[in-house]
C-alpha positions as CSV (number, residue, x, y, z in Angstrom):
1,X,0.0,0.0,0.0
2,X,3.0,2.6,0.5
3,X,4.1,1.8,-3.5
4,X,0.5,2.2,-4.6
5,X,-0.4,5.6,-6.4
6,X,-2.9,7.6,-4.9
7,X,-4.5,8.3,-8.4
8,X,-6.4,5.4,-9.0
9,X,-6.0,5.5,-12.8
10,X,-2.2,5.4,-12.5
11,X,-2.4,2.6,-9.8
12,X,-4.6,0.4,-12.4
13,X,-2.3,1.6,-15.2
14,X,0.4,0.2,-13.1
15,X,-0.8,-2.8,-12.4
16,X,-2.8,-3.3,-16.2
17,X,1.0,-3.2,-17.1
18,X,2.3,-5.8,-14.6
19,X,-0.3,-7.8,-15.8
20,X,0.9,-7.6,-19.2
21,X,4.1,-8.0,-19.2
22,X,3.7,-11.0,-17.6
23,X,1.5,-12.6,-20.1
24,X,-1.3,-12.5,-18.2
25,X,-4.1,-14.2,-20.3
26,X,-6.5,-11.6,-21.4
27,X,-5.1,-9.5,-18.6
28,X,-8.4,-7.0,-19.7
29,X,-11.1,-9.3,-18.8
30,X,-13.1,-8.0,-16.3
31,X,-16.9,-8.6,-14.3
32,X,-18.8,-5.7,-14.8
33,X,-22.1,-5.5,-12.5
34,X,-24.9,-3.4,-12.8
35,X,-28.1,-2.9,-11.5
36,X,-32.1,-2.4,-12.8
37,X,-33.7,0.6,-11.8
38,X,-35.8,-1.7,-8.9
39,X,-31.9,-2.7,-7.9
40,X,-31.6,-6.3,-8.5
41,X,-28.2,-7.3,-9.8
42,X,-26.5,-8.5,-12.7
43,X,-23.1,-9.4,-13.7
44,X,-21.7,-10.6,-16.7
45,X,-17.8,-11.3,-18.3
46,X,-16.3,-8.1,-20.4
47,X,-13.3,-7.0,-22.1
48,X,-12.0,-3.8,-21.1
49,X,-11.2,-1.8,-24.9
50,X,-9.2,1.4,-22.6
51,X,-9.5,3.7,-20.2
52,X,-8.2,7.0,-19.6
53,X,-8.6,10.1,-17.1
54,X,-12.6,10.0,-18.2
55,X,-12.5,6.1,-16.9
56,X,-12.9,2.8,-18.4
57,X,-14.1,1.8,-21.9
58,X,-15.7,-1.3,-22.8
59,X,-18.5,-2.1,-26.1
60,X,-21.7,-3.4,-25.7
61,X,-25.4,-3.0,-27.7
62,X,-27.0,-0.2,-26.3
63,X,-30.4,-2.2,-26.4
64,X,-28.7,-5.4,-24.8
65,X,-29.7,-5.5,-20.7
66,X,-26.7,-3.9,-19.3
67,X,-26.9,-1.6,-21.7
68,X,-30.3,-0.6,-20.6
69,X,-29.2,-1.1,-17.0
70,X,-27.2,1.5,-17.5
71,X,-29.5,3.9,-19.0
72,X,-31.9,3.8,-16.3
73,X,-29.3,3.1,-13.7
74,X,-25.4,4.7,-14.3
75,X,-23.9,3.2,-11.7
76,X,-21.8,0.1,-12.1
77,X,-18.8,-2.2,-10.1
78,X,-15.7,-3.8,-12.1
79,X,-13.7,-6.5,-11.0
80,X,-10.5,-7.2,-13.1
């Protein structure tokens, strides 16, 4: 914890790196969960595309259900 950055961007940039170099398989996969408007859960298996300072980047189908969970309900967890 005294080596990790305090920016949390550069701390995952840090360690997205780590993970690469040491040929991590598919070192971007990552459990994204979201929520309905009513709150139930939902999680499902996605591949990080980037990130940068405006945060994390992934593609889905804006009609799909976490696409609509996240119209109706913008917050959302990742686990990498």
């Amino acid at each position: 914890e005294n080596t990790l950055d305090p920016n949390p961007l550069v701390a995952f940039q840090e360690w997205f790196d780590e993970a690469c170099a040491a040929n991590v398989h598919e070192p971007n996969a990552m459990c994204l969960a979201t929520a309905d408007k009513e709150g139930a859960p939902s999680a499902r298996i996605m591949l990080l595309k980037g990130f940068d300072e405006s945060g994390f980047v992934w593609f889905t189908n804006y009609e799909s259900r976490k696409g609509q969970e996240l119209q109706s309900n913008p917050k959302a967890s990742l686990l990498f």
